[in-house]
N, C-alpha and C positions, 0 to 999 in steps of 0.2 A: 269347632264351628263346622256346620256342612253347606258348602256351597253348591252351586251347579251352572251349569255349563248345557246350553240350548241352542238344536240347531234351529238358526230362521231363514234361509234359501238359500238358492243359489249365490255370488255375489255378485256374477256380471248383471244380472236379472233385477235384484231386490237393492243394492247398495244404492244408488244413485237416489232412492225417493225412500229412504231410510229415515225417520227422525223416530225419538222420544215416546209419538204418540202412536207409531206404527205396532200393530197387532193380527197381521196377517203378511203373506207373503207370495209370492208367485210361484206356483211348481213348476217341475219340467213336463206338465202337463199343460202349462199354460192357467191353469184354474187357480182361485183365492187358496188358499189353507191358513185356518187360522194357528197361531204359534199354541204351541201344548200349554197350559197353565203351571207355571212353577211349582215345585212337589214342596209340600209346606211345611216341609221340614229342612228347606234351605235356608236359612238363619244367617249367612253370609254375603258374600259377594253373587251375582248372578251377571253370569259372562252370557250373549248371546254371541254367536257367531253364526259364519256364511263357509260355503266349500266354494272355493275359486276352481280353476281347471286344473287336472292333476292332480286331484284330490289332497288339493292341502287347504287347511281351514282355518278363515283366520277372523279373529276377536274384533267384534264394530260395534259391542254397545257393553257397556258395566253400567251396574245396577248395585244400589245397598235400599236400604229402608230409608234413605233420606234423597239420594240424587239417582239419575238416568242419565247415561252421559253415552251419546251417539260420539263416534270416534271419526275422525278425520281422516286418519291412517291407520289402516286395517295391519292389523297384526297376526302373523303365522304362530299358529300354536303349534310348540312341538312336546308332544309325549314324553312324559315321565319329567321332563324340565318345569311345563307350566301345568301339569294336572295331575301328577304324580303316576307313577310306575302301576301297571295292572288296568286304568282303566280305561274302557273303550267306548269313542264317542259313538252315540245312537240318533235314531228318530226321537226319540225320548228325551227329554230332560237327564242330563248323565250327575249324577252325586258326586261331591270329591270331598276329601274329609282331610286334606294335605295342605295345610295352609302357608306351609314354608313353598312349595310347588304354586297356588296361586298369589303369593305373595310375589314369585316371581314372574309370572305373568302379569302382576297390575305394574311392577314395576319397568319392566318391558316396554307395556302398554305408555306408562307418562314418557319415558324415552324418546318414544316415535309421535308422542300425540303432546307440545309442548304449549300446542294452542289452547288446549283440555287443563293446562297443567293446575289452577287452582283447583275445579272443581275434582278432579282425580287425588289430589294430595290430600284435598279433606275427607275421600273415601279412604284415600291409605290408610289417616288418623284414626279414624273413625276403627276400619277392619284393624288396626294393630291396638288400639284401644281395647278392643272386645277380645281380641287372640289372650292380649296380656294377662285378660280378669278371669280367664278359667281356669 
């Protein structure tokens, strides 16, 4: 499966009026930018994240083909743990093709988000479903 992983702003800036249906974001320009379109060879999970201060960046909304689920509690993603070893996050939609690495990123993600935890568990299902049948 290939997933991907999307930056959408800043988080002090853009987190607070984050929902679902949100498809643009605030620069540190000040001006709208709309989010990249998912590269359509993502067939997986789609993680959007934010860069807090310090440049650490952390996970506010998953995505599959069935749910959108804005996140409560933002999540720091750390390299090679939740997106596998080699790849580097961009402006771009970033690919990752490591499902044991984002498998441990959603799990992470239900950890800290237990108010999520249905709709997140049936995305688990759902991604360990699809991992299982290739």
């Amino acid at each position: 499966m290939r997933h991907a992983l999307m930056y959408i702003g800043n988080f002090e800036k853009n987190f607070p009026n984050l929902t679902n249906a949100t498809t643009s974001f605030v620069g540190s320009d000040g001006a709208m930018h709309p989010y990249h379109p998912w590269p359509t060879s993502a067939n997986g999970l789609r993680i959007g994240y934010m860069e807090k201060a310090g440049k650490k960046f952390v996970a506010v909304r998953v995505a599959d083909d069935t749910s959108d689920v804005v996140l409560h509690n933002a999540l720091v993603m750390v390299p090679g743990e939740h997106f596998g070893f080699g790849t580097r996050l961009s402006s771009e939609p970033t690919l990752v093709e490591d499902n044991i690495a984002i498998l441990k990123l959603l799990e992470d993600i239900l950890k800290k988000n237990v108010d999520h935890s249905s709709e997140l568990l049936q995305i688990r299902t759902r991604f360990k479903e699809r991992a299982s049948s290739k």
